[in-house]
Backbone bond lengths (Angstrom), bond angles and torsions (degrees), N, CA, C in turn:
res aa  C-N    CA-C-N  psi(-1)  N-CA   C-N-CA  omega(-1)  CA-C   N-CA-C  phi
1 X - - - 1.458 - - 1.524 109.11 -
2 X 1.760 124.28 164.99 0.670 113.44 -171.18 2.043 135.50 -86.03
3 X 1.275 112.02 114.88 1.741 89.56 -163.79 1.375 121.21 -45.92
4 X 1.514 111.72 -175.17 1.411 110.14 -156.11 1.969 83.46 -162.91
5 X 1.227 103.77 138.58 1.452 104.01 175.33 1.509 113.67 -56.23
6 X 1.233 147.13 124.21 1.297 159.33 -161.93 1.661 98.81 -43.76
7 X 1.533 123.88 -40.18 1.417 120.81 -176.21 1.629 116.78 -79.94
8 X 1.139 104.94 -13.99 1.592 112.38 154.20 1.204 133.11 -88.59
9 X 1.241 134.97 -1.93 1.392 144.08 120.81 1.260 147.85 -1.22
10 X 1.539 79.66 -57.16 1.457 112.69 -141.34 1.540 97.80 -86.92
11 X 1.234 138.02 145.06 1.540 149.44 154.63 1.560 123.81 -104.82
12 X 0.744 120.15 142.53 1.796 111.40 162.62 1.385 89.04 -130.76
13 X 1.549 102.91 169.64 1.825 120.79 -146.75 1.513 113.98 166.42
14 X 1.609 113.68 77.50 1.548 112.88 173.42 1.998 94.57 78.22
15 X 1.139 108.83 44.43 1.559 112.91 162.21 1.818 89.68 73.71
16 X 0.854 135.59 8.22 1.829 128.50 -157.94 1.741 109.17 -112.78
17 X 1.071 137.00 86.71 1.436 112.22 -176.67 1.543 111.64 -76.40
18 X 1.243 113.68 154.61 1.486 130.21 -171.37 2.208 100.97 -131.94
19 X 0.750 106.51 117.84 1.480 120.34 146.29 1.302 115.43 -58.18
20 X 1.631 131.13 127.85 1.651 133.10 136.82 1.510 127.45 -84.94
21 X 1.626 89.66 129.85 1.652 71.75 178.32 1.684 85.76 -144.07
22 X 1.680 97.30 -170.35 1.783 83.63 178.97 1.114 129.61 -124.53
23 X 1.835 98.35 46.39 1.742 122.55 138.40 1.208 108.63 -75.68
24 X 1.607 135.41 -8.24 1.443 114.53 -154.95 1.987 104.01 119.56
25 X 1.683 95.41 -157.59 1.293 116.83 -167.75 1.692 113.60 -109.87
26 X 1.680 113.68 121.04 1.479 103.66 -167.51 1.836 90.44 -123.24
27 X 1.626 96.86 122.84 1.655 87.66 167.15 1.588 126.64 -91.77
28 X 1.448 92.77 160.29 1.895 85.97 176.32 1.391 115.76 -97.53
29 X 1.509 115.58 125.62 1.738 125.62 -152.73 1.582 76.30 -94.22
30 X 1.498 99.37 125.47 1.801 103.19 167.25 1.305 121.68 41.66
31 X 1.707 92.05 -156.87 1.617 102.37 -158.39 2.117 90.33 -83.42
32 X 1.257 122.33 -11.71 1.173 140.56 -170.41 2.079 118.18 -37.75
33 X 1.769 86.71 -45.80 1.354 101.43 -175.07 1.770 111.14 76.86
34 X 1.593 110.98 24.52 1.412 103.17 170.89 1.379 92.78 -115.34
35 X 1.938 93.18 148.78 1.555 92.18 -178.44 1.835 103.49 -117.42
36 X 1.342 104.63 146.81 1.577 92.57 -173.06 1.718 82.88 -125.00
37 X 1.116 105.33 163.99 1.721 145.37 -161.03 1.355 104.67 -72.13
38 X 1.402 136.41 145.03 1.326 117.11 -170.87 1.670 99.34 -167.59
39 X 1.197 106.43 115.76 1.610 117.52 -171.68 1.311 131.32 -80.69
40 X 1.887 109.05 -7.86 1.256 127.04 176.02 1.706 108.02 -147.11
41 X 1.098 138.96 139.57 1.462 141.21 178.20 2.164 94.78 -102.81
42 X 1.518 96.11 111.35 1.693 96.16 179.11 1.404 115.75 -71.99
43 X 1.358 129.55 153.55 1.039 134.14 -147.33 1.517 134.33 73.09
44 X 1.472 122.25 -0.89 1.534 135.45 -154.66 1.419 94.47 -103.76
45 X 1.196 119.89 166.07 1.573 124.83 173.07 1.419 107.23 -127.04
46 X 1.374 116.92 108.28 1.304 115.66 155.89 1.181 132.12 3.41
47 X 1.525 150.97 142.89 1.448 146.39 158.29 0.983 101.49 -138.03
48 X 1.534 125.81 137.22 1.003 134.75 169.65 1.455 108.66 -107.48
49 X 1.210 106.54 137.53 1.908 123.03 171.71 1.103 110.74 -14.84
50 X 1.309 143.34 120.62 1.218 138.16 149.66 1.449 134.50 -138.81
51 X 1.618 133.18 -173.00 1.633 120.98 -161.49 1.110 94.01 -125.47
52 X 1.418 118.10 121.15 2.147 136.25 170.05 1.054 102.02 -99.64
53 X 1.015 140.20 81.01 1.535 146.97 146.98 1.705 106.67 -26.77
54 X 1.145 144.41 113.72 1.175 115.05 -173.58 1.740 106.27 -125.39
55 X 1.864 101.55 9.95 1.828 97.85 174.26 1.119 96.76 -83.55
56 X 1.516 107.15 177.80 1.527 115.89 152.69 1.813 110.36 -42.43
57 X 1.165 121.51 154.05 1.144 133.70 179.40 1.823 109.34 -65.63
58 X 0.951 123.72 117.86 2.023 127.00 -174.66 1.341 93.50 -53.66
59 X 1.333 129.21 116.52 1.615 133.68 151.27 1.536 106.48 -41.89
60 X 1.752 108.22 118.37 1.121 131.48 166.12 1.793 114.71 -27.35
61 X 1.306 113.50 -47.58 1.447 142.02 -158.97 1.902 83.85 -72.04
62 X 1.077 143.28 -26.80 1.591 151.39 173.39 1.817 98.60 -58.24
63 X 1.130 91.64 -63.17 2.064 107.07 -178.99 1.474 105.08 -61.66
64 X 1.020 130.73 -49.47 0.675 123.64 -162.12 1.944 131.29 -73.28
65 X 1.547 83.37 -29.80 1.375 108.84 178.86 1.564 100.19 -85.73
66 X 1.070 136.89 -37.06 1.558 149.66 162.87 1.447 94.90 -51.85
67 X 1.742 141.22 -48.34 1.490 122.27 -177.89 1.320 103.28 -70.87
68 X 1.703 122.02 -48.72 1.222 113.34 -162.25 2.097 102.76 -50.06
69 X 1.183 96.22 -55.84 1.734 114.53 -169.69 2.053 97.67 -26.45
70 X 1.492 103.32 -63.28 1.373 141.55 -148.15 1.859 82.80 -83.80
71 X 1.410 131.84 -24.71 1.515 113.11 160.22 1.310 107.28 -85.52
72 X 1.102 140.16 -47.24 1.600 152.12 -167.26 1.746 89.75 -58.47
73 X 1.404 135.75 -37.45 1.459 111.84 159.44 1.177 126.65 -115.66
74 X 1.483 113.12 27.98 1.493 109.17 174.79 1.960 84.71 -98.78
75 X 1.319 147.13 -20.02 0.977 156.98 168.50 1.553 122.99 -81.63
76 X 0.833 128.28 3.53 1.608 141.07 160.48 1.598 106.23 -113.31
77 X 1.259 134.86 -53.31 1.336 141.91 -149.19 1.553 103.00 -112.73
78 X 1.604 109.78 -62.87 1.238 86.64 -168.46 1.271 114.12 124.56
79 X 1.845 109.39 -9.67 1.361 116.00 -155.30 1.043 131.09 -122.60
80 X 1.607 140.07 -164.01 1.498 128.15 157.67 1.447 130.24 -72.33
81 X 1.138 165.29 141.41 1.543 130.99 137.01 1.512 101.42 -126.52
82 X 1.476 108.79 -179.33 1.385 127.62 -166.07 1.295 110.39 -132.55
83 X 1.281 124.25 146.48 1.330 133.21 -175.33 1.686 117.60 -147.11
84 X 1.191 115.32 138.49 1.823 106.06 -168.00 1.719 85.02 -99.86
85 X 1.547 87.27 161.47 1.780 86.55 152.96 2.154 89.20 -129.90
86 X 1.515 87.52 139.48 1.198 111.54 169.33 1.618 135.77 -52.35
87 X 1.144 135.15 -176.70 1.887 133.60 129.69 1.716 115.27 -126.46
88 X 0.785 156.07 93.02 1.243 123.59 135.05 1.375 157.06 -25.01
89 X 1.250 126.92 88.61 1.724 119.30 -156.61 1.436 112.06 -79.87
90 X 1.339 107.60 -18.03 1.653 96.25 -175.11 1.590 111.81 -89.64
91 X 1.818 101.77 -25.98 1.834 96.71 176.58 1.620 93.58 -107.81
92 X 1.172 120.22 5.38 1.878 91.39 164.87 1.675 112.76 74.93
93 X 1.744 97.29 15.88 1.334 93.10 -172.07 1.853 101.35 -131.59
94 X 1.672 102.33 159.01 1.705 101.77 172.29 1.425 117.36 -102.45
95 X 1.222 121.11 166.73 1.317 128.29 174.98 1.454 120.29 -141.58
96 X 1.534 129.26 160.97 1.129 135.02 158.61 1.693 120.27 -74.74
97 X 1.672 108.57 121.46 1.361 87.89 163.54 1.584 122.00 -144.42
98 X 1.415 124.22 131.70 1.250 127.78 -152.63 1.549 106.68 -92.48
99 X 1.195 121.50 87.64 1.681 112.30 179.89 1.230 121.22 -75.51
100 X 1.303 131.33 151.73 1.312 135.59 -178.31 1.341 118.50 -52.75
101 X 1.699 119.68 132.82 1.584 122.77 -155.42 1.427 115.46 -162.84
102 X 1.176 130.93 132.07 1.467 132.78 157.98 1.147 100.60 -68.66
103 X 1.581 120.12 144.64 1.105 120.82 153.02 1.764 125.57 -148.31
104 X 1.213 101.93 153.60 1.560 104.76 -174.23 1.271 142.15 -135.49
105 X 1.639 138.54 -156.32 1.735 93.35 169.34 1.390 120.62 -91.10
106 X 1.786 123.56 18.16 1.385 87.86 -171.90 2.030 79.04 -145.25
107 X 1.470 121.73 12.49 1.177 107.90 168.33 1.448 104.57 -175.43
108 X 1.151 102.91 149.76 1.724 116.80 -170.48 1.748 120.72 -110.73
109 X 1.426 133.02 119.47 1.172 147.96 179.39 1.545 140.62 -95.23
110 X 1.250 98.16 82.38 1.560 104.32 -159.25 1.422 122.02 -109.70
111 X 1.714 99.84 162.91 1.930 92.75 174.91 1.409 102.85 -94.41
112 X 1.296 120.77 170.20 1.515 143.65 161.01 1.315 94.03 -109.09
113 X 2.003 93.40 113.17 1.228 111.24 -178.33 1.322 104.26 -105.28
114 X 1.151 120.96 154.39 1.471 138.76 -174.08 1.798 94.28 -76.21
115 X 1.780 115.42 122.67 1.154 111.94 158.97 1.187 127.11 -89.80
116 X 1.424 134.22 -172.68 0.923 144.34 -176.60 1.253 115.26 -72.26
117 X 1.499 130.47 144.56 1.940 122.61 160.06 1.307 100.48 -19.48
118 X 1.675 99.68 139.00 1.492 123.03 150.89 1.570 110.91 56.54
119 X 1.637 123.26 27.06 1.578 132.09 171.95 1.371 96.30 -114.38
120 X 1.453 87.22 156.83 1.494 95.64 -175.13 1.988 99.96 -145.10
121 X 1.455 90.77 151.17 1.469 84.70 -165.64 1.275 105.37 -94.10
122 X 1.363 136.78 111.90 1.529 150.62 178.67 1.879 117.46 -61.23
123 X 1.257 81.11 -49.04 2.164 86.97 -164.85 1.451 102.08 -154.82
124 X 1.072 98.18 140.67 1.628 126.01 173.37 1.667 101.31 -108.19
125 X 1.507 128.81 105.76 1.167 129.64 158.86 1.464 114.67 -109.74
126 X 1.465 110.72 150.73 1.791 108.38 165.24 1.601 96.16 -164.30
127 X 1.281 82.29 166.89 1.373 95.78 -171.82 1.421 130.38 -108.32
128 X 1.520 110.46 156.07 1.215 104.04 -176.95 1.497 119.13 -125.58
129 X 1.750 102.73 37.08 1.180 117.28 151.36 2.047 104.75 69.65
130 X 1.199 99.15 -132.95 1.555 106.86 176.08 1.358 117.35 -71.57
131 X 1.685 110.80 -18.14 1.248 106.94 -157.95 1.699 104.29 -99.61
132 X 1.800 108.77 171.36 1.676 94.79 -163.54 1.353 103.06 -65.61
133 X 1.072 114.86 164.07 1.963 147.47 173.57 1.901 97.68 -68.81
134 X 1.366 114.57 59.61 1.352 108.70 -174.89 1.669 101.39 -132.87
135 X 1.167 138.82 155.32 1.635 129.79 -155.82 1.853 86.12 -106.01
136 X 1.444 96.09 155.09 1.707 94.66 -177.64 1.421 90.04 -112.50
137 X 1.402 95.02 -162.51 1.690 118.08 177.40 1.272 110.32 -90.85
138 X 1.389 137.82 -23.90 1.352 145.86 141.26 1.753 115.50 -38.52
139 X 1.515 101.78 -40.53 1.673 88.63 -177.04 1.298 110.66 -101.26
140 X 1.219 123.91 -8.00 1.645 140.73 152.24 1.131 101.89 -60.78
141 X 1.085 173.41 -100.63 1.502 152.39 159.66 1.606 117.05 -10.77
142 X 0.682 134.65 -81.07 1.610 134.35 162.41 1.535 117.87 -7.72
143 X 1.537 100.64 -60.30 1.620 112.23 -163.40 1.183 96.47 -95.14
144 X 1.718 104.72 103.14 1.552 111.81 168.02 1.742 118.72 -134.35
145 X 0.935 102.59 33.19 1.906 103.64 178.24 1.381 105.05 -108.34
146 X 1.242 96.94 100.36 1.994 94.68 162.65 1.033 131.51 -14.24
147 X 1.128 144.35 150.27 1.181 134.84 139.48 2.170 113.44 85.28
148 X 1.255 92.63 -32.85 1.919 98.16 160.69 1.642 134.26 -73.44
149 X 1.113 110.85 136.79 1.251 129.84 -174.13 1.848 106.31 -70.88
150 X 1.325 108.59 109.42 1.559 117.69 177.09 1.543 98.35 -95.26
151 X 1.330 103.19 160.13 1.697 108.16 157.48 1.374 110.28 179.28
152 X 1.548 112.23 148.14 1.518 102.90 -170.70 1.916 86.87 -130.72
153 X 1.315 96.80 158.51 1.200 125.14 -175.95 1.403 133.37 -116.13
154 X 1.145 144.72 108.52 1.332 149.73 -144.78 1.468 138.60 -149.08
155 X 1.112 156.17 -173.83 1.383 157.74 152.02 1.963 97.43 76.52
156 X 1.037 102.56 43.61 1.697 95.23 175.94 1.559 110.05 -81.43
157 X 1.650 112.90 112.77 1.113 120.46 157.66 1.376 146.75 -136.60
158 X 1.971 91.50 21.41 1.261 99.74 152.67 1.801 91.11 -164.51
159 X 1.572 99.52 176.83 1.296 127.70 -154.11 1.483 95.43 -61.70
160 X 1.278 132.86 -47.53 1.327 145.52 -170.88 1.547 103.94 -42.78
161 X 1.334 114.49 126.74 1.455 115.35 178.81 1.490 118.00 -80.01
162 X 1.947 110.24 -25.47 1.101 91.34 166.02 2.009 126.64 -78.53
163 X 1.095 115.40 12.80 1.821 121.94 172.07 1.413 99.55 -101.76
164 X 1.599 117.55 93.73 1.173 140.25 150.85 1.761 123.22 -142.93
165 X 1.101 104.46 166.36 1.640 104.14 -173.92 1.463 85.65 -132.35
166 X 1.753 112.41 130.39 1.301 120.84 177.84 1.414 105.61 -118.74
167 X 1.714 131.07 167.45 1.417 140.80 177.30 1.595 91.87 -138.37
168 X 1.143 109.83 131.48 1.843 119.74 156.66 1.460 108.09 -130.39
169 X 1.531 92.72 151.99 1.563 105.02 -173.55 1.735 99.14 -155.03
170 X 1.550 108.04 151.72 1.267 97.01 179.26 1.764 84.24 -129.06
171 X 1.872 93.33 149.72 1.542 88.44 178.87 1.850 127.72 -89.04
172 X 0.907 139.65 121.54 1.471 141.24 -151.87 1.738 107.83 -97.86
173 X 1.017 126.77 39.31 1.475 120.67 -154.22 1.346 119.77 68.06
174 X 1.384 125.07 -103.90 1.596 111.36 -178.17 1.191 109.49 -96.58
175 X 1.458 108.95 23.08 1.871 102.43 -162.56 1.697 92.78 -122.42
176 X 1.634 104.20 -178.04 1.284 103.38 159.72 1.605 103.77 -126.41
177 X 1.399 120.02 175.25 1.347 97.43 175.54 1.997 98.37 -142.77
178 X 1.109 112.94 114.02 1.455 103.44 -152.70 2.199 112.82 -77.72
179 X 0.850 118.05 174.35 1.287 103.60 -151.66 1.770 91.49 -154.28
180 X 2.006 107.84 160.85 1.305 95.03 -168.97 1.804 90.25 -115.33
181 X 1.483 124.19 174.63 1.062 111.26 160.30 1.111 144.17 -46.44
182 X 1.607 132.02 -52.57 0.757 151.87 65.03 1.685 109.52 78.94
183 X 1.400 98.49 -67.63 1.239 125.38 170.88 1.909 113.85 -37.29
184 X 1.482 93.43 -34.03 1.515 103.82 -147.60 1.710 115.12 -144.60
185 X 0.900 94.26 -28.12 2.086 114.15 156.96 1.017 128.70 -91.82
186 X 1.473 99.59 154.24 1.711 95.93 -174.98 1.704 96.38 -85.64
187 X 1.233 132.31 171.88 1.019 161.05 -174.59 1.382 117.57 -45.06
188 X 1.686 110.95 -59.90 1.582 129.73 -176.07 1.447 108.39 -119.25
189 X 1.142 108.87 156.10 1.056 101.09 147.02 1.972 136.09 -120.86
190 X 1.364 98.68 158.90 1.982 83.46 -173.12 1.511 111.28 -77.74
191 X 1.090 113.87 175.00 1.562 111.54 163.42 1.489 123.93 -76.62
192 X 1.644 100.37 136.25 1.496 122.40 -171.08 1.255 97.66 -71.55
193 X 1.218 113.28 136.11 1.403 146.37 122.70 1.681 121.61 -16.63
194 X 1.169 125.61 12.11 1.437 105.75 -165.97 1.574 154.13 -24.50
195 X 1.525 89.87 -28.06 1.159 108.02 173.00 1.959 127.11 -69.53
196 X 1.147 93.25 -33.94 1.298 123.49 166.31 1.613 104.48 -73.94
197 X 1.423 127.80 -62.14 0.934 117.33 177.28 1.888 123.88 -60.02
198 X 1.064 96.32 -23.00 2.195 102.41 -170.78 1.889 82.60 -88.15
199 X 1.308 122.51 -0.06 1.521 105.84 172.24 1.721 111.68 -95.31
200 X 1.922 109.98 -34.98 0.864 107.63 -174.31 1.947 117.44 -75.11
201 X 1.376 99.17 -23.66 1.445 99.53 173.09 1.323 128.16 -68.05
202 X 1.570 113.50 -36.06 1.004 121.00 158.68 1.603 130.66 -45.54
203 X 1.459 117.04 -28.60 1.568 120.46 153.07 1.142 124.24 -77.20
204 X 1.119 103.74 -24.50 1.806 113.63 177.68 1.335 116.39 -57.86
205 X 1.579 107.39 -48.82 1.413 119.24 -171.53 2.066 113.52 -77.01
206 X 1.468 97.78 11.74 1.306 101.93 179.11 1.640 97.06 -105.21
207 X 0.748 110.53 -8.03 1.902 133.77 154.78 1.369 125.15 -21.14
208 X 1.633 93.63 -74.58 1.447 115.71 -164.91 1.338 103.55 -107.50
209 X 1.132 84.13 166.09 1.731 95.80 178.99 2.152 92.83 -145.46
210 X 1.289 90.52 163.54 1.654 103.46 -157.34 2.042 95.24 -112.43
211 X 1.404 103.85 103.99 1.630 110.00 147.01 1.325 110.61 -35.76
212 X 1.211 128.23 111.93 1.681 120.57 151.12 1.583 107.99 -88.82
213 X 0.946 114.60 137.44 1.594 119.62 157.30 1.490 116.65 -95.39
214 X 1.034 144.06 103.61 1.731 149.78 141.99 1.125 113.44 -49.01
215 X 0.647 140.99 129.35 1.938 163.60 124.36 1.509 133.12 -69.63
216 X 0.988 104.59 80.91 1.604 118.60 -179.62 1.712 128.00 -68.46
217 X 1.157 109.42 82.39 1.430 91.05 173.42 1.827 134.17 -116.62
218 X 1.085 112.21 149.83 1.155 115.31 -163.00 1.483 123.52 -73.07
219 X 1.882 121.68 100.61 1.829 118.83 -155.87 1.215 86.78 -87.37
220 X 1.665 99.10 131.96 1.993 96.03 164.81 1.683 88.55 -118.09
């Protein structure tokens, strides 16, 4: 790891100084100047892992319009697709955005499109159509940006946007760290717009483009 001048190291804590390094925590035994190894600092309280959301919370009405989108082609096709949700920093606001993608029934192929000034990309969702809302080994390979919000979407068996089963996960370096909605939405959602929405899908679907698979076999 990388050194660090010895006075940046250094901690004090309940009269005790402690060294960091990146084995861990080494205390200093007395006036001696030897430091021995130490697997817990007493007096400290445990923390366990957890998820700080720290934007505004994503308006429900984002998901929701992302299930309707994500039935309208799991019901024509058959297939996967993917959808980001955005930030805006200068209006404080989120958005849907559909980047260009193959898609098929059991995995989806996309670019990372360059956003706009001052956006930032929040979540990677897609769907998994009929099948459960559970992450595969395909999207475990796939999902590799630190610090972004994954989620797959699943169990569609009817038109209603609220009948879906969702999974979120954010990726931690080599880890994942799984996460609730909840986490990251607001609560309700308002009533859609449809009209607005059957306009925005309609651009969306100039989006994707459809994997065919052929199967060739040989009639004797």
């Amino acid at each position: 790891c990388p050194e660090l001048p010895f006075e940046e190291q250094t901690i004090s804590f309940l009269g005790k100084d402690y060294v960091v390094s990146c084995e861990g925590f080494w205390e200093a035994s007395g006036i001696s100047g030897v430091f021995k190894q130490v697997t817990n600092i007493p007096d400290t309280t445990d923390i366990e892992p957890y998820f700080n959301y720290k934007l505004p919370p994503i308006p429900k009405n984002l998901l929701y319009e992302i299930v309707i989108f994500f039935k309208a082609i799991a019901k024509q096709f058959q297939t996967e697709v993917l959808a980001e949700i955005c930030y805006d920093q200068n209006t404080k606001t989120y958005f849907i955005n559909i980047p260009q993608q193959q898609i098929s029934a059991s995995r989806v192929f996309y670019a990372h499109e360059t956003l706009p000034p001052n956006t930032i990309k929040i979540a990677e969702i897609h769907s998994h159509h009929t099948m459960k809302a559970s992450f595969s080994k395909i999207d475990d390979e796939d999902e590799k940006l630190s610090g972004l919000i994954y989620g797959v979407v699943g169990n569609f068996k009817h038109s209603d946007p609220a009948e879906y089963s969702i999974s979120l996960r954010v990726r931690d370096g080599d880890n994942f760290a799984y996460i609730s909605a909840k986490d990251i939405f607001t609560p309700k959602a308002e009533n859609i717009n449809r009209i607005d929405l059957d306009a925005k899908i309609h651009l969306w679907m100039k989006k994707i483009f459809i994997i065919v698979l052929v199967i060739i076999s040989n009639l004797t």
